[in-house]
C-alpha positions in Angstrom: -24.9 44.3 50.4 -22.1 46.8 51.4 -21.1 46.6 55.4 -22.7 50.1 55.1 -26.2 49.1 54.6 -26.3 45.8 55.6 -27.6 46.0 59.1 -31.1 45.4 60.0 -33.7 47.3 60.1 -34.0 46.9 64.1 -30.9 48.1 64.2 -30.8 50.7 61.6 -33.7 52.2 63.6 -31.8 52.3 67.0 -28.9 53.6 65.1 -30.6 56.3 64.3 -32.3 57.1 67.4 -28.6 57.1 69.0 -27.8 59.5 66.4 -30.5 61.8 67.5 -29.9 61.4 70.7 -26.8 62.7 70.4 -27.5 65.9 68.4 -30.3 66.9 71.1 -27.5 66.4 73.8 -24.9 68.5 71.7 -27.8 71.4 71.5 -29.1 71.2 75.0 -25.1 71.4 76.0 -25.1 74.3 73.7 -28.0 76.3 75.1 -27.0 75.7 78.4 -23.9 77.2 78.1 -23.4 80.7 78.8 -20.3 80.5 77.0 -20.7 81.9 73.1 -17.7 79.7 72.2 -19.3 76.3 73.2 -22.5 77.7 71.4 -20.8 78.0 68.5 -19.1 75.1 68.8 -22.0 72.7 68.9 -23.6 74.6 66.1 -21.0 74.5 63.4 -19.9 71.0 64.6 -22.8 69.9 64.2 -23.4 71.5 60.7 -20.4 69.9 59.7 -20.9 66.6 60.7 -24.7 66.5 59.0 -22.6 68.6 55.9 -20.3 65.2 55.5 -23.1 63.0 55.8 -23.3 64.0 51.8 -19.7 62.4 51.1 -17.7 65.5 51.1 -15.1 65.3 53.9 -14.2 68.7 53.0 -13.5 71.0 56.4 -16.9 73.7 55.5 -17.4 74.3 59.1 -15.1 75.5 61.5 -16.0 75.6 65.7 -16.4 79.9 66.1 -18.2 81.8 68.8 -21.8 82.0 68.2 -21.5 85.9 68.1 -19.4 85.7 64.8 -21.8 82.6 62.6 -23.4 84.7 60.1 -26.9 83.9 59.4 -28.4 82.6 61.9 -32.0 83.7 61.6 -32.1 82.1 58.4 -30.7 79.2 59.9 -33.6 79.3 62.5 -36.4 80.2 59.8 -35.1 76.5 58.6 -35.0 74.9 61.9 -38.1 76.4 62.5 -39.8 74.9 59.3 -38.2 71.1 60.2 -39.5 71.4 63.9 -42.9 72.5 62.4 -43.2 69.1 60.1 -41.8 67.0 62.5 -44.6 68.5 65.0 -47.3 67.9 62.3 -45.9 64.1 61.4 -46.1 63.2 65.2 -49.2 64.5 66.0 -50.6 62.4 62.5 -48.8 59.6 63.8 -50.8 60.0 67.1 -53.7 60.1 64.9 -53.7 56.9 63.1 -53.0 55.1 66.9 -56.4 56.4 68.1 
């Protein structure tokens, strides 16, 4: 087992919920701000982070105003999509409970 993956699953899990944790207080920083630099900078940051998740350390994603990041509705029609599933997965989670 690599040091990578040899934590438990306990704390694999909380891992991960620190990771999201994180990304939801990146975005709700960026939607809060009025500023279209600190928008764009949690967006592409963020992007570029979850882009070197794949083993690529190459610099894709550089922090720009959120006024000059091309495609951004299709970037929400994606979002939109995830948020959809992951509405539909809790709510069959809550399901099963009951």
């Amino acid at each position: 087992m690599t040091p990578e993956n040899s934590a438990s699953p306990r704390a694999n899990f909380e891992s991960a919920q620190r990771c999201l944790i994180a990304i939801r207080d990146i975005a709700d920083r960026g939607v809060r701000s009025l500023d279209p630099e600190h928008m764009g900078y949690a967006l592409e940051e963020l992007s570029q982070v979850l882009f070197e998740r794949t083993g690529n350390e190459e610099r894709f994603f550089e922090p720009i105003s959120a006024n000059q990041i091309k495609g951004l509705a299709k970037l929400y029609a994606e979002l939109d999509f995830v948020d959809g599933c992951s509405q539909d997965m809790e709510a069959s989670a809550a399901q099963r409970v009951v």
